[in-house]
N, C-alpha and C positions, 0 to 999 in steps of 0.2 A: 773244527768241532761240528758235530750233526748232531742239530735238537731234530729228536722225534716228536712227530706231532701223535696228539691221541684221538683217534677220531672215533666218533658218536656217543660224545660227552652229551649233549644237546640235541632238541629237538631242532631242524633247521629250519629255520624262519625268511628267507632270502637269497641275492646272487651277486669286468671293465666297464667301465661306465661311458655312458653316452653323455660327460658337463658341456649343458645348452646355456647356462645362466651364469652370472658373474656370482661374483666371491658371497655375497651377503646368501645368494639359493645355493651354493657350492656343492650340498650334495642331493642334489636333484636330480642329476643326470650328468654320468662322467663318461670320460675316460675313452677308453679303447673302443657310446654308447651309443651306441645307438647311433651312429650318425649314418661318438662317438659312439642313432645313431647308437644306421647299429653301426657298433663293428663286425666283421664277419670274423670268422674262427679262420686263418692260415695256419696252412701246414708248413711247415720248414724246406726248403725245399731240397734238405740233402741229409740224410741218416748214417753219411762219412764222420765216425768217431773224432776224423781232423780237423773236418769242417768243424764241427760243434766245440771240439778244443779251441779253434781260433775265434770262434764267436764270444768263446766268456775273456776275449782280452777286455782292458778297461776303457775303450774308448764308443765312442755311438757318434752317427754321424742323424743328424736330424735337419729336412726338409724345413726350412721357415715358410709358410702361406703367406700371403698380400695380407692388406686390410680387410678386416672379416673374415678372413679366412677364405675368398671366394675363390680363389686361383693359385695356383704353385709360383707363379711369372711377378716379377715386380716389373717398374715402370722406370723407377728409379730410387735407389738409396742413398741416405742423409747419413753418414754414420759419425762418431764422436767417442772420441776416449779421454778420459781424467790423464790418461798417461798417453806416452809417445805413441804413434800407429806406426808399424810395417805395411808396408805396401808392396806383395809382391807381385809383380805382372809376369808371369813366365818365366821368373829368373831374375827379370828388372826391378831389382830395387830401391825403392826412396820412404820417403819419414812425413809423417806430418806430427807436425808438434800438438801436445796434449793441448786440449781445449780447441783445438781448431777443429770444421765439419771438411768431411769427405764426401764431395758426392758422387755419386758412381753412375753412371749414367751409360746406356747400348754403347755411344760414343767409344766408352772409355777401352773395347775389347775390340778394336779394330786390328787385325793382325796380332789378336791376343786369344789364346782359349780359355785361361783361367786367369782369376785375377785374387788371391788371399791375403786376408788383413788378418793383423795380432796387435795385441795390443801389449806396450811393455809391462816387463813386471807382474806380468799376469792381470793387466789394466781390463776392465770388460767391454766391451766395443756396442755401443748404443744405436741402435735404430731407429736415427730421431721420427721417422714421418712414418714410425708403423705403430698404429693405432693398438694397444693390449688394455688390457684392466689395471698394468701398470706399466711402469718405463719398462722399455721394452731392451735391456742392457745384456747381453751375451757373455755367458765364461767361453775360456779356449778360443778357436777360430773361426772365422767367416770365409768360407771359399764360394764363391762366385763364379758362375758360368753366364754365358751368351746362349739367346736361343733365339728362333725367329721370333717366339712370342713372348720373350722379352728377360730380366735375371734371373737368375735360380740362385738361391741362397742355401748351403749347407752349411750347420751349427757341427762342427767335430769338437765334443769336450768327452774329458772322462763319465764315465754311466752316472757315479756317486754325485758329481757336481749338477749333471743332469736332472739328478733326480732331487736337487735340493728346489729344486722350480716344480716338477711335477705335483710334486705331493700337497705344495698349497696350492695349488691352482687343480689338483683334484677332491680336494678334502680340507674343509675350512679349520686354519689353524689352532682355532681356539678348540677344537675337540679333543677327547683324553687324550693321554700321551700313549697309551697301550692301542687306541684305533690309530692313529698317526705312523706309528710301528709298523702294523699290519699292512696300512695303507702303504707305506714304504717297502716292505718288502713285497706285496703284489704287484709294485709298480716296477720295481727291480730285476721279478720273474719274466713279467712281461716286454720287459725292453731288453732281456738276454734270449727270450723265445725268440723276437727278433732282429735282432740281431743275426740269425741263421742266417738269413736271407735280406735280400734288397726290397723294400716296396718301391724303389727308384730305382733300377738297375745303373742308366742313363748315370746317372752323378753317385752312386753307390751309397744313397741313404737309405736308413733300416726304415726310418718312420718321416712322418710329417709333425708337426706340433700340434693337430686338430683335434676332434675328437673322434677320427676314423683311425686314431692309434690313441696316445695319453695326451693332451693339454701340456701344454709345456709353456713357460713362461707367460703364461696369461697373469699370474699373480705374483708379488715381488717373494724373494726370499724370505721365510721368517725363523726364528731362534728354534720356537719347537718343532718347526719343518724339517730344520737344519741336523736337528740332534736328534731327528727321529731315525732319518737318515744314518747318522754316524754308529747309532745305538745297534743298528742292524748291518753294518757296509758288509756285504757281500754276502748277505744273506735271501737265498732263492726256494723258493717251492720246487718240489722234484715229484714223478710220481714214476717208481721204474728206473730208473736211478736219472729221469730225462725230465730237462728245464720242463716245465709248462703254459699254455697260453691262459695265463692266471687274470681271467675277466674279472670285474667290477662292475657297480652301476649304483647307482641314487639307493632307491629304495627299494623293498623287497613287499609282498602283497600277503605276504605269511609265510609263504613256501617256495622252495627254491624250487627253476624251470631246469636246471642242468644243461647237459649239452642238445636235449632236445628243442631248446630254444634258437638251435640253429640247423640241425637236420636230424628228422628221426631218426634214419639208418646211422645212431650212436656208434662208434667201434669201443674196441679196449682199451684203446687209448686216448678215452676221452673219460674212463670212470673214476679222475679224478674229481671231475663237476658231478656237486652231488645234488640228485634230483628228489625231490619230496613233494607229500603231497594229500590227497584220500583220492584211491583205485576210483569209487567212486566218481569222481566225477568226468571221469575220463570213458567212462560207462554210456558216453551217447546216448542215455536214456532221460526220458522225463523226470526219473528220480532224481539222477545226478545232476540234471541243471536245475532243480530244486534246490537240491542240495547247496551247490555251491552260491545260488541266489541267496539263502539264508544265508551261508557264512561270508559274500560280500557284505552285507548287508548288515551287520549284528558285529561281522570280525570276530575275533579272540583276544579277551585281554592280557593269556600268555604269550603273543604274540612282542617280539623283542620290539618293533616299533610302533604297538597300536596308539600310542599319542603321538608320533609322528604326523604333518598336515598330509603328507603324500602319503599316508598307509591308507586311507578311503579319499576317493575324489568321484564329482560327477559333472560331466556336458551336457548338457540341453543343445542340439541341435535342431531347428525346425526345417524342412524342407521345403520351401517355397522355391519357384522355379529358378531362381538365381543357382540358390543352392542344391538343388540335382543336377543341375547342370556341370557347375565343378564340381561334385564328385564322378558323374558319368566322362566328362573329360577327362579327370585325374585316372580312373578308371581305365578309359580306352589307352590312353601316354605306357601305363604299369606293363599291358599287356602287349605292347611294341617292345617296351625294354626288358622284361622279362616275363618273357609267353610263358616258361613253366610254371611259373607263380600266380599269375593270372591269365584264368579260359573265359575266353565271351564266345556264349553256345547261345544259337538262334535256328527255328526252322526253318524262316520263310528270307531273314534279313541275313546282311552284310555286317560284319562286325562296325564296318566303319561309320553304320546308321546309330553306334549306342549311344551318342553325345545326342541325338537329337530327342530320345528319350522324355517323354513332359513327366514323367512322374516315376519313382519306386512302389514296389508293393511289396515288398517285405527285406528285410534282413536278418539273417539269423546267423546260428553258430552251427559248421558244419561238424565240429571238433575240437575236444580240449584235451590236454597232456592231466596229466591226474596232479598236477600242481593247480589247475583252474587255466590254464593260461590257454587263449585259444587258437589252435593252429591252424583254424581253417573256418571261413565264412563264404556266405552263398547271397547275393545281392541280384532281386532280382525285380526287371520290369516288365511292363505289360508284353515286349516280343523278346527279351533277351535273358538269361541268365549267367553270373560271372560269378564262378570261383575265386576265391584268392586265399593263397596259402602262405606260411610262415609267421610269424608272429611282426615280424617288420613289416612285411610288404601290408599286412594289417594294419601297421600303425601308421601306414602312409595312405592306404584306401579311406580311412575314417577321420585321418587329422584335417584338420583345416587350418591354414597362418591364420594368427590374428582372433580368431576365437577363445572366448573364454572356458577355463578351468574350475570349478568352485573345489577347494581341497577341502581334508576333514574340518580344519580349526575354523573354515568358511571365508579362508583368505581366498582370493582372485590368482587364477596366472593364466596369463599371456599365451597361446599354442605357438611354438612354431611348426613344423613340417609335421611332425610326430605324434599322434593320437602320446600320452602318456605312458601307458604301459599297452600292454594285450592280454589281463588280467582284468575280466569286465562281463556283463552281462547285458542285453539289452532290452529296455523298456518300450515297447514301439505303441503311438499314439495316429492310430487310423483317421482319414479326413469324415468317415459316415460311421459304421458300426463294427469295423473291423472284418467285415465279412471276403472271403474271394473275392479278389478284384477289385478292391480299392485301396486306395494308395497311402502311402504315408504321410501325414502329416509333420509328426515330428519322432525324434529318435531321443530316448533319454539314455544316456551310457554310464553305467556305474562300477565304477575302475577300481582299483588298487595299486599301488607302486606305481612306483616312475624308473621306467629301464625297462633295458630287454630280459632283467630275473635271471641271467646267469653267472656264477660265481660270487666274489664277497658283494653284500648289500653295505655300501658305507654307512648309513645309518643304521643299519643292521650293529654296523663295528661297533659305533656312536655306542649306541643302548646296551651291547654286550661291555665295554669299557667299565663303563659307570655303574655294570652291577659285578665287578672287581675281575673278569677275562683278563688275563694274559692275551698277548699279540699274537701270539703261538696256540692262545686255545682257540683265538678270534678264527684264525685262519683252518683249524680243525673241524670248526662248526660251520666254514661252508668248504671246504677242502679237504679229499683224500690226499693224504700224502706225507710226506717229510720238509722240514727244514733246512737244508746244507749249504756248505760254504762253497763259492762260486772258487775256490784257490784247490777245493778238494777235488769238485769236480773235471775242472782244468786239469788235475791229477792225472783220475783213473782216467779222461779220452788220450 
């Protein structure tokens, strides 16, 4: 069966998510955001009708990360099942009895390439010593590789079981059941987009569990997770009769960024992210950052999440030589790892003198997307100036660890790596009169959203649910496209 969706019922208000925060901030930052952060937009890497047929089979093989998340490589795993463990070493089979631990250790792949645990009865297989939000207990199998720098762990279960961990560990259970739904089926789309392709070639996994794809078991299973799930099984976003990379993210700052939140030069195939906004501000002109400084500033209370904490936030950052310092370090790092995104332009100096830098004297916006979001800033010192373009690599020139947040409600949070959004305007506080040639003092930043604002805003869902959306209109109002069953599609390839 194909529910059509009806699209531009609604003004859009918002956009995989980048979740940086545990269960209680869950829709702060998901998914596929930002990390996941951002996630970047992958193409499939094959447009063979068969390939894509055997992609929507029901199985997903998922990357597990160490603790933290810091590395692909474990060290060593504890594992434990309620019921009996398989043990296959290559063919070599033995049993450990339920309730006993396994440890798996380099050791144990001497003269072995693979090593796969199941648990009977469909028992789930626990990873005691890996640190989640909850027990950290596995459906389906655990296949194990050797490597020089140490296990790799691939999760092979069906998508739908997959995705009964996803969805609360992207999107806090307790939200309606119509955003849950939605949440379910974006995360559905998303993990048969990739499914095309390996982000592991090496061990043939689609994704990882981080947030540089969807969060996966970071949170235990729950009831409405479960049936949000069942409500929709096999239900996909199509646009063109072809799955799509169906992004997510926290919050949305009023208006959705689309797919220019990750390269202007958009194609066709990307109009199913819908981009919204006022031309306006996108105008490079004095007017339009007027313009959009009043509307950070005041917001709109037709906006789906203006009492959201994360629909307005602000940093106070001051610039004392500590702090120019690590930004002109973070600065010069950007533009080693990626020179297109960051240009350090000097007449007289060596790029490699920007860290030494004693002061800023200006920051500005070199360019915004007609959603407000800004795609390009210009930071400059007394002998250097440095571009930085995209909205990510923005939100890594400007964030700081460990710095504080004040959101709308005037609660506190915590930065990691990521400036919030790249939806913001800047206050700049001169150390004399603001005149040429002197420096900054401090930078006031006045944000909106959290995420990189492309495709569904979970809070967005939240607040569209509660004023009576269908999951189906949810995903209209930030989705071109259709609804179809992943059995039809498997059909017509």
């Amino acid at each position: 069966m194909w529910v059509v969706i009806v699209v531009g019922m609604y003004r859009c208000s918002a956009y995989l998510s980048d979740f940086e925060e545990d269960t209680a901030d869950k829709a702060e930052e998901s998914g596929p955001e930002e990390n996941k952060e951002d996630t970047k937009p992958i193409k499939p890497n094959s447009k063979d009708p068969v390939h894509d047929a055997l992609a929507l089979d029901g199985q997903v093989r998922v990357l597990i990360m160490n603790q933290g998340y810091q590395s692909i490589y474990h060290t060593e795993l504890v594992i434990a099942c309620s019921e009996e463990m398989t043990i296959d070493q290559d063919g070599k089979i033995s049993m450990v009895p339920s309730g006993s631990e396994y440890v798996l250790t380099p050791k144990n792949f001497e003269g072995i390439g693979r090593i796969c645990i199941t648990g009977k009865n469909q028992g789930r297989l626990q990873l005691k010593n890996l640190g989640r939000n909850s027990s950290a207990q596995y459906r389906g199998k655990l296949e194990c590789f050797s490597s020089a720098e140490g296990i790799v762990v691939i999760n092979e279960l069906p998508v739908e079981e997959y995705l009964y961990s996803v969805v609360p560990s992207e999107m806090p259970s307790a939200y309606p059941e119509e955003a849950l739904k939605a949440q379910a089926i974006s995360a559905r789309t998303y993990t048969y987009f990739h499914k095309k392709s390996y982000a592991y070639p090496e061990w043939e996994a689609h994704m990882d569990d981080s947030t540089a794809f969807q969060v996966y078991m970071n949170c235990e299973e729950t009831p409405s997770a479960v049936r949000a799930v069942n409500d929709t099984k096999n239900q996909v976003l199509t646009y063109d009769n072809a799955v799509v990379e169906s992004f997510y993210y926290s919050t949305s700052s009023g208006y959705n960024g689309g797919a220019a939140v990750w390269n202007d030069a958009a194609s066709a195939a990307d109009a199913y992210l819908i981009e919204s906004g006022n031309e306006l501000f996108a105008a490079n002109s004095e007017e339009g950052e007027q313009a959009y400084r009043q509307y950070i500033d005041n917001g709109n209370e037709a906006d789906v999440e203006y009492h959201e904490a994360w629909y307005r936030w602000i940093y106070r950052r001051t610039l004392d030589d500590n702090a120019v310092r690590k930004m002109l370090q973070k600065l010069y790092a950007l533009s080693k790892t990626q020179p297109q995104k960051v240009r350090i332009r000097s007449k007289y100096l060596s790029s490699d003198e920007l860290p030494n830098e004693k002061g800023i004297c200006d920051i500005r916006i070199l360019r915004r997307r007609k959603s407000g979001m800004a795609a390009g800033i210009m930071i400059e010192t007394e002998h250097f100036r440095v571009s930085v373009m995209t909205q990510h690599v923005i939100r890594q020139a400007l964030g700081c660890v460990q710095d504080t947040i004040t959101r709308k409600d005037g609660s506190s949070y915590t930065m990691g790596e990521l400036l919030p959004s790249a939806y913001f305007y800047i206050e700049k506080i001169y150390d004399k009169n603001g005149e040429k040639g002197d420096t900054l003092k401090q930078i006031i930043i006045h944000g909106a959203g959290y995420g990189h604002g492309c495709g569904m805003s979970q809070n967005g869902a939240k607040g569209l649910a509660e004023r009576g959306l269908t999951a189906a209109e949810i995903l209209a109002y930030y989705y071109n496209g259709e609804i179809k069953a992943v059995d039809a599609l498997k059909t017509a390839g």
